[in-house]
C-alpha positions in Angstrom: -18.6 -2.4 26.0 -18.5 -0.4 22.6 -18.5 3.0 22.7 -21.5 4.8 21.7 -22.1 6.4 18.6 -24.4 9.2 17.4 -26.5 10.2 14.5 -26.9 13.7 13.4 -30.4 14.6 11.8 -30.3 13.4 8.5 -30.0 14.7 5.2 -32.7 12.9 2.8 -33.6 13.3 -0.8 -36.0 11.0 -2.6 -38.9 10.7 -5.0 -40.9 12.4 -1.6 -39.3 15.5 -1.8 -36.1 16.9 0.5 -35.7 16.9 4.0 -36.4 15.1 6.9 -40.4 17.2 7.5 -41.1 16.4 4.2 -40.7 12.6 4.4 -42.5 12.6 7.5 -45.4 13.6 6.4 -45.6 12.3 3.2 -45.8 9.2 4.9 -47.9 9.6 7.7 -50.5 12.0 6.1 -52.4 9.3 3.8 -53.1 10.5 0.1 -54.3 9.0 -2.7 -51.8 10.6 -4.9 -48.4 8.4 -5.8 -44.8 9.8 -5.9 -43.7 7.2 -8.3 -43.3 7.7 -12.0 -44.6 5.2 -14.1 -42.5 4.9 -17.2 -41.8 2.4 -20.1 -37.7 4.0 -20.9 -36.4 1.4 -18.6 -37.2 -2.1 -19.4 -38.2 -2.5 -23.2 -41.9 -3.3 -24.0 -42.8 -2.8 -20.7 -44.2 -0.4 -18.3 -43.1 -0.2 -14.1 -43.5 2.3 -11.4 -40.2 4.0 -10.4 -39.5 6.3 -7.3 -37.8 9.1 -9.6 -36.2 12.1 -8.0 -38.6 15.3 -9.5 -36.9 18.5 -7.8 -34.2 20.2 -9.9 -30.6 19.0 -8.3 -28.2 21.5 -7.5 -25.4 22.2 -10.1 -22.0 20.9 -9.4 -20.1 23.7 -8.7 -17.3 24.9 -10.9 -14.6 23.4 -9.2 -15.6 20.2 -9.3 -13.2 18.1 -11.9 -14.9 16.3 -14.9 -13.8 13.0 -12.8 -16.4 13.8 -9.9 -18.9 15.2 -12.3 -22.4 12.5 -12.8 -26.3 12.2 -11.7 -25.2 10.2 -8.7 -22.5 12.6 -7.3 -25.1 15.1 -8.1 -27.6 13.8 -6.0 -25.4 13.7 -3.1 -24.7 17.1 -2.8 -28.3 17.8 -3.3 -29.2 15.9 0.0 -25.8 17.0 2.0 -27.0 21.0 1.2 -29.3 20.3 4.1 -26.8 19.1 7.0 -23.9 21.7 5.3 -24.1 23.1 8.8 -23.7 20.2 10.5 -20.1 19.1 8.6 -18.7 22.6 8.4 -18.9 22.5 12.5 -17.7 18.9 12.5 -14.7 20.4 10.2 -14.0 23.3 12.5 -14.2 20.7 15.9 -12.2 18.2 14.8 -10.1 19.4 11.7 -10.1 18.2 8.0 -7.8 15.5 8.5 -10.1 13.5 11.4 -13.5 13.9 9.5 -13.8 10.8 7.1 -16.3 10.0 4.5 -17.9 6.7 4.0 -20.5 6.3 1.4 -23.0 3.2 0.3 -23.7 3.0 -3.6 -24.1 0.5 -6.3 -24.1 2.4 -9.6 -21.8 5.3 -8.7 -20.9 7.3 -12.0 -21.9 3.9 -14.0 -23.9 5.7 -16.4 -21.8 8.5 -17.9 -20.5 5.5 -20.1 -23.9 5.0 -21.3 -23.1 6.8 -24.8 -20.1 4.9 -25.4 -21.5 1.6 -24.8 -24.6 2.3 -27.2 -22.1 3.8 -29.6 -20.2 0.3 -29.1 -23.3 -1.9 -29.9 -24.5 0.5 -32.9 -20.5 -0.6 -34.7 -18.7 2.1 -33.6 -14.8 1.7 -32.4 -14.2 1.7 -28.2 -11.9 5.0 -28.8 -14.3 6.7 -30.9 -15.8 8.1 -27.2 -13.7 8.4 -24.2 -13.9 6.3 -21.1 -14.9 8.1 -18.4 -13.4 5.2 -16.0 -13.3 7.7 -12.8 -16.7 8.3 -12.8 -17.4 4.7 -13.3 -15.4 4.1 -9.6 -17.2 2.6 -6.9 -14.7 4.7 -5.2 -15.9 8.4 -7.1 -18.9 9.2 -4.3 -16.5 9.6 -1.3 -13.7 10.9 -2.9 -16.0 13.5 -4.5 -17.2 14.2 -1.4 -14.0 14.4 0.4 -12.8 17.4 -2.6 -16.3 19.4 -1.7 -15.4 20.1 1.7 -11.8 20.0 1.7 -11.3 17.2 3.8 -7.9 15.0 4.4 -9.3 11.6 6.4 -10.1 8.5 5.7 -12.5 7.7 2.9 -13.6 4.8 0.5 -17.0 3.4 -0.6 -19.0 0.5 0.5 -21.0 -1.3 -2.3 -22.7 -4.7 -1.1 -25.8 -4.3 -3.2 -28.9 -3.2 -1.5 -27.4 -3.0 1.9 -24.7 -0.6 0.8 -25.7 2.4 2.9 -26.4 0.1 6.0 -23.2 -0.9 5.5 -21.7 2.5 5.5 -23.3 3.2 8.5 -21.4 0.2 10.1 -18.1 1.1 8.7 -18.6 4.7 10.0 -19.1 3.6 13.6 -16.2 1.5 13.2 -13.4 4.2 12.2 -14.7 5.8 15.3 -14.7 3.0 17.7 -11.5 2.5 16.9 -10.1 6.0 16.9 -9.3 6.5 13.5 -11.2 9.2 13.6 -13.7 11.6 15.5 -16.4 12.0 12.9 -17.8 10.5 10.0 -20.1 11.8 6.9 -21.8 8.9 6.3 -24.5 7.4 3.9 -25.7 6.4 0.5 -26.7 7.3 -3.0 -27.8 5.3 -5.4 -29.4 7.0 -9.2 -32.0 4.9 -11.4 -30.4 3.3 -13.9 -30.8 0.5 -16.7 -28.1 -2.1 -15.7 -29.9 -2.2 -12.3 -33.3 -1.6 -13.5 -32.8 -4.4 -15.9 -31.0 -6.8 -13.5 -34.3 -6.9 -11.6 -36.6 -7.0 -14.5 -33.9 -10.2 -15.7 -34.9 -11.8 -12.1 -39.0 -11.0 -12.3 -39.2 -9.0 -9.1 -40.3 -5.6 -9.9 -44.2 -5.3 -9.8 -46.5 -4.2 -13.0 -47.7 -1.9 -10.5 -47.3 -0.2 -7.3 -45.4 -2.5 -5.0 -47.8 -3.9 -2.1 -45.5 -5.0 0.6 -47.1 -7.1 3.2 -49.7 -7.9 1.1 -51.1 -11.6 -0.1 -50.8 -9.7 -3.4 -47.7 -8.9 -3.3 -46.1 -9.3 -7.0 -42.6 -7.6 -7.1 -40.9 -4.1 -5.9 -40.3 -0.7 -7.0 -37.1 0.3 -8.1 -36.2 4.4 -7.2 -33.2 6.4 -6.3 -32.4 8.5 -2.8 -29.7 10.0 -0.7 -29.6 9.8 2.8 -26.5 10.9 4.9 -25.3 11.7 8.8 -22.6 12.9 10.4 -22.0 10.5 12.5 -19.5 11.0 15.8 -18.9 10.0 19.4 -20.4 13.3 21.1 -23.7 12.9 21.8 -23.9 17.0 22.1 -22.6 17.5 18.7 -26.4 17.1 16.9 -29.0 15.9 19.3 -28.9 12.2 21.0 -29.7 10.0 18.3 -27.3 7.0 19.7 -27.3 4.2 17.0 -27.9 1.1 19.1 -26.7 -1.6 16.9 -26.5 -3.2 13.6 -25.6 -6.8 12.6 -24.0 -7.9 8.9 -23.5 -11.6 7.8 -22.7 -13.4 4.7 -25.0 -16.3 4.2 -23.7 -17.7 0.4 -26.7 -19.3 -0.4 -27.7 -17.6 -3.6 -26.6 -15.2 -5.4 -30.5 -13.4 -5.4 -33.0 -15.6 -3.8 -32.8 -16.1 0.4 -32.7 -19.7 2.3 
């Protein structure tokens, strides 16, 4: 039998606001008002609905090396501000050195290039701007978070798409199950931006309108950007009982976008 694992409350930041209350009731008291932004920046002559983050993020504090320093990273510590509690006690339980990170994200620090390659397509020389590879890494969300708080365990990033921070998740109750470590700030993060934004405009899935899930008249999704994180351990009396009861992963290879 595997050992059980535990959720702490979460940490959430979206286009709804921040904090667990706040997504609750935005989405059970019904309104006719819509978080989403619609905008025409993303996708070129046309206009889509985006869940865009509003609230002003937290700066990065001063510490923070240029390496660690983009929107997404940003974001992150925006959303871990609320359980900053919870992984300061987890720190002073278990020590720096058995509280690993493992985080979900497909466009990391992506971005920050963004000048270079328009500077790039407009004629200009590749050394003209620097590289800001670091940021780029899939690698930069964890390792970020790992120099906020000091820690010394086991880290790395999961990308796999839109099951990244599912993933996490899994990996997280993982390390602990097999006592590689006793607790785990875990999550995802993912920021709008055009390469992802345009990969599902390329594949005519995001709707002209607000997305309608369930719905006969269903055309497409909405693309947005979150952060959602736990601290996840093996003590159910470090942060409530949330046990997580399972989870199940496979890799089908049928296509690279559409299901069987």
């Amino acid at each position: 039998m595997n050992t059980p694992v535990y959720l702490s409350r979460p940490a959430l930041t979206s286009a709804l606001g921040s904090g667990l209350q706040v997504h609750a009731d935005a989405l059970l008291t019904p309104s006719e008002n819509t978080p989403l932004t619609f905008s025409d920046q993303w996708v070129k002559g046309k206009t889509h609905a985006f869940g865009a983050v509003k609230e002003t993020l937290m700066p990065l504090p001063d510490s923070i090396p240029e390496a660690h320093r983009s929107r997404n990273n940003q974001l992150i510590l925006h959303a871990l501000s609320q359980i900053d509690g919870l992984i300061q006690t987890a720190i002073a339980r278990y020590g720096k050195e058995r509280v690993a990170v493992v985080t979900g994200t497909s466009t990391s620090g992506a971005d920050e290039n963004i000048p270079l390659f328009q500077h790039v397509v407009q004629g200009g020389e590749w050394t003209d701007v620097p590289f800001k590879q670091l940021q780029h890494t899939m690698a930069s969300p964890s390792e970020f978070i790992a120099q906020v708080y000091g820690l010394d365990g086991l880290r790395y990033t999961v990308s796999t798409a839109c099951t990244s921070g599912a993933r996490a998740l899994i990996s997280a109750a993982r390390l602990l199950r097999a006592g590689l470590c006793d607790a785990v700030i875990c999550g995802g993060a993912d920021t709008l931006s055009p390469l992802t934004i345009n990969g599902f405009a390329s594949l005519e899935v995001l709707s002209d309108g607000i997305a309608k899930p369930f719905s006969a008249n269903r055309n497409g999704i909405n693309i947005g950007e979150a952060a959602a994180f736990f601290v996840m351990t093996r003590d159910a009396d470090f942060d409530g009982e949330m046990q997580l009861l399972g989870y199940g992963a496979s890799s089908d290879a049928y296509h690279m976008s559409s299901p069987r």
